[in-house]
C-alpha positions as CSV (number, residue, x, y, z in Angstrom):
1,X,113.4,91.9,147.1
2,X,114.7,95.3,147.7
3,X,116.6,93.6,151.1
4,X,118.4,90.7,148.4
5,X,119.2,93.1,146.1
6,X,121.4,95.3,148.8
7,X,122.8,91.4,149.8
8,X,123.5,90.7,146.1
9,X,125.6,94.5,146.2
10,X,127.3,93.9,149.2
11,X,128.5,90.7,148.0
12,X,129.9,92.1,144.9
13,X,131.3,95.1,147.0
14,X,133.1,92.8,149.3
15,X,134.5,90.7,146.7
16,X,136.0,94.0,145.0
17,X,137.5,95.4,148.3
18,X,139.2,91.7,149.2
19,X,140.7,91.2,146.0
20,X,141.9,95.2,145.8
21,X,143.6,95.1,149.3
22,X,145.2,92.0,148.9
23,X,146.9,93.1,145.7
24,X,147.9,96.1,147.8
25,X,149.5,94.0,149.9
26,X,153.7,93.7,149.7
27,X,154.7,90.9,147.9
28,X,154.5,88.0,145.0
29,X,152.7,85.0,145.4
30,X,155.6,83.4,142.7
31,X,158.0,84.6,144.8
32,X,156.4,82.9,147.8
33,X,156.0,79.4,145.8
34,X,159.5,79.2,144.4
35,X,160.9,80.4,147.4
36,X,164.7,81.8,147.7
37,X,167.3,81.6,144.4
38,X,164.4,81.5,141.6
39,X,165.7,82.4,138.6
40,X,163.5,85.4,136.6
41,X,162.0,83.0,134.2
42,X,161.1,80.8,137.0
43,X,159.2,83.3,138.5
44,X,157.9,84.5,134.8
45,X,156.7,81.2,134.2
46,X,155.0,81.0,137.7
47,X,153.5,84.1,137.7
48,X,151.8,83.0,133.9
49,X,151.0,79.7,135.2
50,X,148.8,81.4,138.4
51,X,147.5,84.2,136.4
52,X,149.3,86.7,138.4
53,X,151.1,88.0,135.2
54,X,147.4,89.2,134.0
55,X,145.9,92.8,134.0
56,X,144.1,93.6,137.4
57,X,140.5,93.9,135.7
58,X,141.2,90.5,134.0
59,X,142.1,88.9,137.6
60,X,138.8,90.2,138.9
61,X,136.8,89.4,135.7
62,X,137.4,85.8,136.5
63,X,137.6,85.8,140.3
64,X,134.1,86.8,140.0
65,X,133.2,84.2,137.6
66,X,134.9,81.3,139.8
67,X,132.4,82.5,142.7
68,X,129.4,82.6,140.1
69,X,130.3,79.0,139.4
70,X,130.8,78.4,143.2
71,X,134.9,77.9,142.5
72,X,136.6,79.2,144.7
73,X,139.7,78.4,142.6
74,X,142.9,76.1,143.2
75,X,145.2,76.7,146.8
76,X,148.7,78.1,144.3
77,X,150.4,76.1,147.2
78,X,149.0,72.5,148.0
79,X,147.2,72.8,144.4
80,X,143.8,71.2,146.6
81,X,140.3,73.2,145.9
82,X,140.0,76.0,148.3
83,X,136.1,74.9,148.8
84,X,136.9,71.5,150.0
85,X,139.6,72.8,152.2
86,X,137.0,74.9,153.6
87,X,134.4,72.9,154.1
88,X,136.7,70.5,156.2
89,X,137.5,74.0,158.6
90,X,134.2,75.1,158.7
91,X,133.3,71.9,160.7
92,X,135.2,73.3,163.0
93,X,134.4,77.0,163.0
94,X,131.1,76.4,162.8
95,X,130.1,73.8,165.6
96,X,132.6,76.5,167.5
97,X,130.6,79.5,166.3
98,X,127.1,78.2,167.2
99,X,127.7,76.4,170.5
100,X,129.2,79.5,172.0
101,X,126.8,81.2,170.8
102,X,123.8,79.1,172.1
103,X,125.9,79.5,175.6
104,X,126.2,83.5,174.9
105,X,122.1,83.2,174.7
106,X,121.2,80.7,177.7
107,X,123.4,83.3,180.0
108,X,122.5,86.6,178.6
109,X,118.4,86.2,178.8
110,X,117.6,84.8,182.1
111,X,120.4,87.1,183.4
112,X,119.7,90.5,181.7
113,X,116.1,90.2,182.3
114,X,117.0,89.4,186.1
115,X,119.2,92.4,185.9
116,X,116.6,94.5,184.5
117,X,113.2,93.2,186.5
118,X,115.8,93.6,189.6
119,X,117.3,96.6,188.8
120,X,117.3,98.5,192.4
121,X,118.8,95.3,194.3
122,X,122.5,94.6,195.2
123,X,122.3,91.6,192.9
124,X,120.8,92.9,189.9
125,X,123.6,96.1,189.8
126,X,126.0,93.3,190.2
127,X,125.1,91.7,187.1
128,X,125.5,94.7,185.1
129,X,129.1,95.5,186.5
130,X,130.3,91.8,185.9
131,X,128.5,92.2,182.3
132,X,130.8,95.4,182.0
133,X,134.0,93.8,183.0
134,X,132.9,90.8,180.7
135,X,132.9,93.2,177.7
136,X,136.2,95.2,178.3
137,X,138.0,91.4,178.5
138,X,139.6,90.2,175.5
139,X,138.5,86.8,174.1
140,X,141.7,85.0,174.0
141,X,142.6,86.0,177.8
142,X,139.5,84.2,179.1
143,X,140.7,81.2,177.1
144,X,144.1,81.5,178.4
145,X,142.8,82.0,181.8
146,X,140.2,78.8,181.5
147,X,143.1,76.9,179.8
148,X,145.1,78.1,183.2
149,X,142.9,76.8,185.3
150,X,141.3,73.3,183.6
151,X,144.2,72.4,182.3
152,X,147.4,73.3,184.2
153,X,145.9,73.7,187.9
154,X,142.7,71.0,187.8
155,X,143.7,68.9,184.6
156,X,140.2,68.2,183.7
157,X,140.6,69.2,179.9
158,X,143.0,69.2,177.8
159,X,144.4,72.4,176.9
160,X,144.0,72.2,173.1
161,X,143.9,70.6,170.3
162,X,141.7,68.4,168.0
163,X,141.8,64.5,167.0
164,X,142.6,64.1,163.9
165,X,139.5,62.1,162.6
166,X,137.6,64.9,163.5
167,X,134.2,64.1,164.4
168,X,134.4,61.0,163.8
169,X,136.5,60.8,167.1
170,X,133.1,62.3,169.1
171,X,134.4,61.8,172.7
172,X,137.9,63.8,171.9
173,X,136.3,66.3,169.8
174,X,133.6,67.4,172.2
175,X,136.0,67.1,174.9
176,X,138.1,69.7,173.4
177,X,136.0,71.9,172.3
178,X,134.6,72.7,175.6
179,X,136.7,75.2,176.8
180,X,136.5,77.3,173.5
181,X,132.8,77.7,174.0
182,X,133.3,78.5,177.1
183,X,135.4,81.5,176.1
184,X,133.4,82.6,173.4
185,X,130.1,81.7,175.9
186,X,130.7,84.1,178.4
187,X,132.0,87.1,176.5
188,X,129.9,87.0,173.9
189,X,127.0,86.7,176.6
190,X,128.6,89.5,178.8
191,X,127.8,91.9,175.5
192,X,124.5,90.4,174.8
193,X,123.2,90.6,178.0
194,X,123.6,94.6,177.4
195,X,120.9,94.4,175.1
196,X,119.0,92.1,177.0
197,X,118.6,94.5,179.9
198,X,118.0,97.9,178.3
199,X,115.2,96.1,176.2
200,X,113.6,94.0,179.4
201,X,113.7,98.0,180.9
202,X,112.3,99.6,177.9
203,X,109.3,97.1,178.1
204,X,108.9,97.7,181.9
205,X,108.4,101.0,181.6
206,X,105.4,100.8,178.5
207,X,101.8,101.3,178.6
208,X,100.7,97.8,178.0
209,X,102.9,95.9,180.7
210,X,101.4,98.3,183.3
211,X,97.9,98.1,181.8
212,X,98.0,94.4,182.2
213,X,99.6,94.6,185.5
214,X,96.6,97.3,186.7
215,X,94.1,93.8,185.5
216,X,95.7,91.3,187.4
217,X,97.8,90.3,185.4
218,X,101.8,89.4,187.6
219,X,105.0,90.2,186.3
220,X,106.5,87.5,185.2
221,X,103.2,86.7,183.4
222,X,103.0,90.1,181.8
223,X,106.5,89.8,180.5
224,X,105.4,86.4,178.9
225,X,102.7,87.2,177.5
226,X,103.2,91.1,176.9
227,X,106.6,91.5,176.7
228,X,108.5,89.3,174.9
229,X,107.3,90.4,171.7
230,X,108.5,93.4,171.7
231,X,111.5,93.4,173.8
232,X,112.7,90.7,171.4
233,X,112.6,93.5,168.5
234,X,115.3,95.3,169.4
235,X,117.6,92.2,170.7
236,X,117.0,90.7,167.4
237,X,118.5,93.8,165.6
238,X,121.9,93.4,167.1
239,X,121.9,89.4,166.9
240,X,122.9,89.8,163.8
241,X,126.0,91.8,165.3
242,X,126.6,89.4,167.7
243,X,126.5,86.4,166.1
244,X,128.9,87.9,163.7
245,X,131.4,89.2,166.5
246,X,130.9,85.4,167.9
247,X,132.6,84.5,164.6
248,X,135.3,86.5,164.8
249,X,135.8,85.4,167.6
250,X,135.6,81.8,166.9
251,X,138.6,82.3,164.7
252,X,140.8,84.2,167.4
253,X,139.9,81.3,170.3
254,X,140.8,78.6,167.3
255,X,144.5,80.2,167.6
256,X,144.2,80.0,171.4
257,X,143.3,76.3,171.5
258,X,145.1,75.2,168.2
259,X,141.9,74.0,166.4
260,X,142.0,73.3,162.7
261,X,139.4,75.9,161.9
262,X,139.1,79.1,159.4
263,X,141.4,80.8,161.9
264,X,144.6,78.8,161.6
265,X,144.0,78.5,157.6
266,X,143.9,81.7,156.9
267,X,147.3,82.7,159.2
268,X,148.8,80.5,156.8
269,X,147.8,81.6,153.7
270,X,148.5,84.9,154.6
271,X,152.1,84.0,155.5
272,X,152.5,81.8,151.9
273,X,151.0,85.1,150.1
274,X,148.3,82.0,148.9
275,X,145.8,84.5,147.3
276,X,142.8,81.7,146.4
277,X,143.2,80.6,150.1
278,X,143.1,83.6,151.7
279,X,140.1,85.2,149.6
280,X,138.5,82.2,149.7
281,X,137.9,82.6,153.9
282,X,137.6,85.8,153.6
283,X,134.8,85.8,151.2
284,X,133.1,82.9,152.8
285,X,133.2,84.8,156.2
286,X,131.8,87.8,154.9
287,X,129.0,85.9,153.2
288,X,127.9,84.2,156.7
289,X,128.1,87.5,158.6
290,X,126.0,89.4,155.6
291,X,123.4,86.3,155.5
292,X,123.3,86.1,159.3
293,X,122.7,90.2,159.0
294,X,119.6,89.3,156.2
295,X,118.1,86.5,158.3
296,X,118.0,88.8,161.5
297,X,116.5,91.7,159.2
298,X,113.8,89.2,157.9
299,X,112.6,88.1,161.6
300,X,112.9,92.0,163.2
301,X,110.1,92.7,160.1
302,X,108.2,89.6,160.8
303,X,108.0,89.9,164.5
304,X,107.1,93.8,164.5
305,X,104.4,94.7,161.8
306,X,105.7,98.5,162.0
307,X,108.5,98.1,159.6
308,X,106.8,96.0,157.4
309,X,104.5,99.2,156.8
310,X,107.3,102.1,156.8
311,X,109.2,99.7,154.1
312,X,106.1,99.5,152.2
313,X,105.3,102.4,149.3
Protein backbone atom coordinates (compact mmCIF):
# COMPACT_ATOMS: atom_id res chain seq x y z
CA UNK A 1 0.00 0.00 0.00
CA UNK A 2 2.61 2.35 1.22
CA UNK A 3 4.72 1.45 -2.29
CA UNK A 4 1.09 2.63 -4.41
CA UNK A 5 0.64 5.46 -2.51
CA UNK A 6 4.37 6.87 -3.41
CA UNK A 7 3.25 5.70 -7.31
CA UNK A 8 -0.10 7.50 -6.96
CA UNK A 9 2.38 10.93 -5.70
CA UNK A 10 4.69 10.53 -8.29
CA UNK A 11 2.15 10.43 -10.76
CA UNK A 12 0.54 13.53 -9.60
CA UNK A 13 4.19 15.09 -9.24
CA UNK A 14 4.95 14.31 -12.78
CA UNK A 15 1.84 15.56 -14.20
CA UNK A 16 2.53 19.04 -12.35
CA UNK A 17 6.15 19.31 -13.48
CA UNK A 18 5.08 18.47 -17.47
CA UNK A 19 2.40 20.80 -17.55
CA UNK A 20 4.64 23.68 -15.53
CA UNK A 21 7.71 23.40 -17.96
CA UNK A 22 5.81 23.30 -20.93
CA UNK A 23 4.08 26.54 -20.14
CA UNK A 24 7.57 27.72 -19.51
CA UNK A 25 8.37 27.05 -22.72
CA UNK A 26 8.57 30.22 -25.52
CA UNK A 27 5.75 30.41 -27.44
CA UNK A 28 1.67 30.15 -28.28
CA UNK A 29 0.04 27.21 -29.23
CA UNK A 30 -2.67 29.85 -31.22
CA UNK A 31 0.02 31.29 -32.70
CA UNK A 32 1.36 27.90 -33.97
CA UNK A 33 -2.30 26.90 -35.29
CA UNK A 34 -3.09 30.01 -37.25
CA UNK A 35 0.23 30.26 -38.36
CA UNK A 36 1.73 33.66 -39.95
CA UNK A 37 -0.69 37.05 -40.53
CA UNK A 38 -3.44 36.07 -37.71
CA UNK A 39 -5.21 38.83 -36.83
CA UNK A 40 -5.49 39.48 -32.75
CA UNK A 41 -9.02 38.31 -32.54
CA UNK A 42 -8.02 35.34 -34.46
CA UNK A 43 -5.70 34.40 -32.06
CA UNK A 44 -8.22 35.67 -29.12
CA UNK A 45 -10.67 33.47 -30.39
CA UNK A 46 -8.16 30.52 -30.65
CA UNK A 47 -6.65 30.86 -27.61
CA UNK A 48 -10.56 30.76 -25.87
CA UNK A 49 -11.50 27.96 -28.05
CA UNK A 50 -8.25 25.72 -26.68
CA UNK A 51 -8.49 26.98 -23.26
CA UNK A 52 -5.11 28.56 -23.36
CA UNK A 53 -6.85 31.97 -22.54
CA UNK A 54 -7.62 30.33 -18.91
CA UNK A 55 -5.85 30.88 -15.49
CA UNK A 56 -2.86 28.38 -15.01
CA UNK A 57 -4.55 26.55 -11.92
CA UNK A 58 -7.73 26.27 -14.04
CA UNK A 59 -5.57 24.52 -16.99
CA UNK A 60 -4.19 22.14 -14.48
CA UNK A 61 -7.54 21.64 -12.53
CA UNK A 62 -8.84 20.01 -15.71
CA UNK A 63 -5.75 18.42 -17.18
CA UNK A 64 -5.84 16.43 -14.11
CA UNK A 65 -9.41 15.64 -14.46
CA UNK A 66 -8.98 14.45 -18.33
CA UNK A 67 -6.24 11.86 -16.92
CA UNK A 68 -8.73 10.85 -14.08
CA UNK A 69 -11.26 10.08 -16.78
CA UNK A 70 -8.41 8.53 -18.84
CA UNK A 71 -8.65 11.68 -21.64
CA UNK A 72 -5.94 12.57 -22.55
CA UNK A 73 -7.69 15.51 -24.32
CA UNK A 74 -8.03 16.51 -28.21
CA UNK A 75 -4.47 16.98 -30.57
CA UNK A 76 -5.21 21.37 -30.93
CA UNK A 77 -3.75 20.41 -34.44
CA UNK A 78 -5.32 17.28 -36.26
CA UNK A 79 -8.32 17.68 -33.65
CA UNK A 80 -7.91 13.40 -33.34
CA UNK A 81 -7.84 11.96 -29.50
CA UNK A 82 -4.31 12.00 -28.25
CA UNK A 83 -5.05 8.33 -26.70
CA UNK A 84 -5.89 6.83 -29.91
CA UNK A 85 -2.96 8.45 -31.60
CA UNK A 86 -1.03 6.81 -28.97
CA UNK A 87 -2.06 3.68 -28.81
CA UNK A 88 -1.40 3.36 -32.67
CA UNK A 89 2.61 4.55 -31.63
CA UNK A 90 2.89 2.50 -28.95
CA UNK A 91 2.59 -0.63 -31.17
CA UNK A 92 5.55 0.47 -32.32
CA UNK A 93 7.48 1.68 -29.26
CA UNK A 94 6.57 -1.05 -27.45
CA UNK A 95 7.25 -4.28 -29.64
CA UNK A 96 10.62 -2.01 -30.06
CA UNK A 97 11.08 -1.54 -26.35
CA UNK A 98 10.64 -5.23 -25.27
CA UNK A 99 12.37 -7.10 -28.10
CA UNK A 100 15.53 -5.10 -27.44
CA UNK A 101 15.20 -5.64 -24.35
CA UNK A 102 14.73 -9.48 -24.29
CA UNK A 103 18.03 -9.27 -26.66
CA UNK A 104 19.78 -6.85 -23.86
CA UNK A 105 18.82 -9.99 -21.34
CA UNK A 106 19.78 -13.19 -23.55
CA UNK A 107 23.43 -11.34 -24.01
CA UNK A 108 24.02 -9.85 -20.70
CA UNK A 109 23.38 -13.27 -18.45
CA UNK A 110 25.22 -15.96 -20.10
CA UNK A 111 27.90 -13.33 -20.82
CA UNK A 112 28.33 -11.47 -17.42
CA UNK A 113 28.15 -14.60 -15.51
CA UNK A 114 30.95 -16.09 -18.00
CA UNK A 115 32.81 -12.85 -17.34
CA UNK A 116 32.48 -13.25 -13.71
CA UNK A 117 32.95 -17.30 -13.13
CA UNK A 118 36.04 -16.53 -15.68
CA UNK A 119 37.28 -13.58 -14.31
CA UNK A 120 41.25 -14.31 -14.28
CA UNK A 121 41.23 -15.55 -18.07
CA UNK A 122 42.05 -13.55 -21.26
CA UNK A 123 38.45 -14.01 -22.31
CA UNK A 124 36.53 -13.19 -19.37
CA UNK A 125 38.57 -9.55 -18.99
CA UNK A 126 37.70 -9.27 -22.60
CA UNK A 127 34.17 -9.27 -21.99
CA UNK A 128 34.24 -6.61 -19.52
CA UNK A 129 36.35 -4.25 -21.78
CA UNK A 130 33.93 -4.70 -24.81
CA UNK A 131 31.00 -4.30 -22.05
CA UNK A 132 32.86 -0.89 -21.30
CA UNK A 133 33.16 0.31 -24.82
CA UNK A 134 29.50 -0.98 -25.28
CA UNK A 135 28.40 1.56 -22.63
CA UNK A 136 30.40 4.76 -23.59
CA UNK A 137 28.68 4.17 -27.36
CA UNK A 138 25.80 6.21 -28.14
CA UNK A 139 22.58 4.44 -29.23
CA UNK A 140 21.95 5.96 -32.47
CA UNK A 141 25.73 5.44 -33.71
CA UNK A 142 25.34 1.62 -33.44
CA UNK A 143 22.18 2.01 -35.46
CA UNK A 144 23.88 4.16 -37.95
CA UNK A 145 26.83 1.89 -38.00
CA UNK A 146 24.42 -1.44 -38.42
CA UNK A 147 22.31 0.61 -40.94
CA UNK A 148 26.04 1.07 -42.64
CA UNK A 149 26.76 -2.13 -42.85
CA UNK A 150 23.16 -4.18 -43.55
CA UNK A 151 21.97 -1.89 -45.55
CA UNK A 152 24.50 0.16 -47.76
CA UNK A 153 27.54 -2.52 -47.81
CA UNK A 154 25.49 -6.10 -47.54
CA UNK A 155 21.91 -4.93 -48.49
CA UNK A 156 20.24 -7.49 -46.42
CA UNK A 157 17.73 -5.02 -44.62
CA UNK A 158 16.35 -2.24 -45.31
CA UNK A 159 17.63 0.78 -43.79
CA UNK A 160 14.36 2.07 -42.29
CA UNK A 161 11.11 2.45 -42.31
CA UNK A 162 7.74 0.80 -41.51
CA UNK A 163 4.79 -0.56 -43.94
CA UNK A 164 2.13 1.27 -43.62
CA UNK A 165 -0.55 -1.43 -42.49
CA UNK A 166 1.49 -1.95 -39.70
CA UNK A 167 1.41 -5.25 -38.38
CA UNK A 168 -0.79 -6.34 -40.42
CA UNK A 169 2.04 -6.34 -43.09
CA UNK A 170 4.01 -9.13 -40.56
CA UNK A 171 6.90 -10.01 -43.06
CA UNK A 172 7.82 -6.05 -43.68
CA UNK A 173 7.30 -5.05 -40.16
CA UNK A 174 9.51 -7.69 -38.61
CA UNK A 175 11.89 -7.31 -41.29
CA UNK A 176 12.34 -3.76 -40.30
CA UNK A 177 12.44 -3.79 -37.02
CA UNK A 178 15.43 -5.95 -36.84
CA UNK A 179 18.11 -3.66 -36.92
CA UNK A 180 16.48 -1.34 -34.18
CA UNK A 181 16.63 -4.22 -31.68
CA UNK A 182 19.66 -4.86 -32.56
CA UNK A 183 20.85 -1.35 -31.55
CA UNK A 184 18.96 -1.13 -28.59
CA UNK A 185 20.11 -5.22 -27.94
CA UNK A 186 23.57 -4.76 -27.60
CA UNK A 187 23.83 -1.52 -25.74
CA UNK A 188 21.40 -1.97 -23.50
CA UNK A 189 23.00 -5.49 -22.78
CA UNK A 190 26.61 -3.95 -22.69
CA UNK A 191 25.19 -1.86 -19.42
CA UNK A 192 23.29 -4.84 -18.04
CA UNK A 193 25.84 -7.14 -18.22
CA UNK A 194 27.65 -4.70 -15.57
CA UNK A 195 25.32 -5.76 -13.18
CA UNK A 196 25.33 -9.13 -14.22
CA UNK A 197 28.94 -9.62 -13.36
CA UNK A 198 29.50 -7.79 -10.08
CA UNK A 199 26.36 -9.75 -8.70
CA UNK A 200 27.58 -13.39 -10.31
CA UNK A 201 31.05 -12.09 -8.16
CA UNK A 202 29.32 -11.05 -5.07
CA UNK A 203 27.70 -14.60 -4.96
CA UNK A 204 31.08 -16.35 -5.64
CA UNK A 205 32.56 -15.00 -2.99
CA UNK A 206 29.55 -16.00 -0.09
CA UNK A 207 29.41 -18.51 2.53
CA UNK A 208 26.86 -20.76 1.06
CA UNK A 209 28.31 -21.14 -2.64
CA UNK A 210 31.59 -22.32 -0.92
CA UNK A 211 29.76 -24.43 1.66
CA UNK A 212 28.03 -26.30 -1.02
CA UNK A 213 31.07 -26.42 -3.10
CA UNK A 214 33.11 -27.94 0.20
CA UNK A 215 29.87 -30.97 -0.08
CA UNK A 216 30.20 -31.84 -3.54
CA UNK A 217 28.26 -29.79 -4.85
CA UNK A 218 30.11 -28.22 -8.76
CA UNK A 219 29.90 -24.79 -9.86
CA UNK A 220 27.77 -24.50 -12.22
CA UNK A 221 25.33 -26.53 -10.00
CA UNK A 222 25.96 -24.28 -6.98
CA UNK A 223 25.20 -21.25 -8.90
CA UNK A 224 21.89 -22.98 -9.97
CA UNK A 225 20.75 -24.01 -7.21
CA UNK A 226 22.50 -21.47 -4.72
CA UNK A 227 23.08 -18.70 -6.53
CA UNK A 228 20.66 -17.45 -8.59
CA UNK A 229 18.42 -16.34 -5.92
CA UNK A 230 20.29 -14.10 -4.68
CA UNK A 231 22.41 -12.73 -7.36
CA UNK A 232 19.08 -12.02 -9.11
CA UNK A 233 18.28 -9.40 -6.05
CA UNK A 234 20.37 -7.02 -6.92
CA UNK A 235 20.04 -7.34 -11.00
CA UNK A 236 16.41 -6.94 -10.36
CA UNK A 237 16.88 -3.56 -8.60
CA UNK A 238 18.33 -1.92 -11.61
CA UNK A 239 15.92 -3.66 -14.20
CA UNK A 240 13.80 -1.30 -13.51
CA UNK A 241 16.54 1.31 -14.70
CA UNK A 242 17.26 -0.48 -17.58
CA UNK A 243 14.17 -1.30 -18.91
CA UNK A 244 13.39 2.39 -18.60
CA UNK A 245 16.76 3.53 -20.31
CA UNK A 246 15.68 0.76 -23.08
CA UNK A 247 12.79 3.11 -23.61
CA UNK A 248 14.43 5.98 -24.06
CA UNK A 249 16.17 4.56 -26.12
CA UNK A 250 13.53 3.03 -28.21
CA UNK A 251 12.44 6.54 -28.97
CA UNK A 252 15.97 7.94 -30.06
CA UNK A 253 16.58 4.54 -32.52
CA UNK A 254 12.80 5.24 -33.80
CA UNK A 255 14.42 8.68 -35.25
CA UNK A 256 17.38 6.65 -36.51
CA UNK A 257 15.25 4.17 -38.49
CA UNK A 258 12.18 6.48 -39.18
CA UNK A 259 9.61 4.39 -37.32
CA UNK A 260 6.19 5.73 -36.59
CA UNK A 261 6.68 5.39 -32.83
CA UNK A 262 6.34 7.79 -29.56
CA UNK A 263 9.67 9.23 -30.74
CA UNK A 264 8.66 10.79 -34.06
CA UNK A 265 5.26 12.02 -32.47
CA UNK A 266 6.37 13.76 -29.95
CA UNK A 267 9.29 15.81 -32.30
CA UNK A 268 6.32 16.90 -33.90
CA UNK A 269 4.23 18.11 -31.40
CA UNK A 270 6.98 19.87 -29.92
CA UNK A 271 7.69 21.75 -33.17
CA UNK A 272 3.54 22.66 -33.60
CA UNK A 273 3.71 23.83 -29.77
CA UNK A 274 0.63 20.94 -29.70
CA UNK A 275 0.43 20.83 -25.83
CA UNK A 276 -2.28 17.73 -25.51
CA UNK A 277 0.16 15.74 -27.83
CA UNK A 278 3.12 16.47 -26.29
CA UNK A 279 1.85 15.90 -22.55
CA UNK A 280 0.11 13.23 -23.60
CA UNK A 281 3.68 11.02 -24.49
CA UNK A 282 5.20 12.42 -21.94
CA UNK A 283 2.87 11.46 -19.34
CA UNK A 284 2.33 8.07 -20.76
CA UNK A 285 6.13 7.44 -20.75
CA UNK A 286 6.51 8.46 -17.38
CA UNK A 287 3.69 6.23 -16.28
CA UNK A 288 5.47 3.01 -17.90
CA UNK A 289 8.91 3.89 -16.50
CA UNK A 290 7.25 4.56 -12.78
CA UNK A 291 5.07 1.17 -13.20
CA UNK A 292 8.11 -0.74 -14.64
CA UNK A 293 10.01 0.85 -11.39
CA UNK A 294 6.82 -0.66 -9.03
CA UNK A 295 6.78 -4.00 -10.68
CA UNK A 296 10.65 -4.46 -10.16
CA UNK A 297 10.19 -3.20 -6.44
CA UNK A 298 7.35 -5.79 -5.94
CA UNK A 299 9.61 -8.88 -7.23
CA UNK A 300 13.11 -7.57 -5.37
CA UNK A 301 10.65 -7.94 -1.95
CA UNK A 302 9.24 -11.17 -3.08
CA UNK A 303 12.42 -12.84 -4.15
CA UNK A 304 14.44 -11.67 -0.88
CA UNK A 305 12.43 -12.05 2.39
CA UNK A 306 14.89 -9.39 4.11
CA UNK A 307 13.09 -6.35 2.84
CA UNK A 308 9.84 -7.69 3.34
CA UNK A 309 10.85 -7.62 7.13
CA UNK A 310 12.83 -4.10 7.31
CA UNK A 311 9.52 -2.60 5.51
CA UNK A 312 7.46 -4.18 8.06
CA UNK A 313 6.57 -2.07 11.50
Amino acid sequence: MRRTAILLVSLFAAALVLFVLLRLLPGDPANALLGVGATPEQVAAARAELGSDQPLPVQFASFLVSLARFDLGTSFVSRAPVGDEIASRLSVTLPLTLLGFLLALLLAVPLGVLAAVKANRWYGAAISVLSQLGIAVPVFWIGILLVTLFAVNLRWLPSGGFPLRGWSDFPKAATGMVMPVLAIGIVMGASLLRYVRAATLGVLGSDHIRTARALGAGLPEALWRHGLRNGAVPVVSVLGLEIASTFLGAVVVERVFNLPGLGSMLLLAIQQRDYPNVQGVLFVSTLLVLLVGFAADIVQRLLDPRLRDRSAP
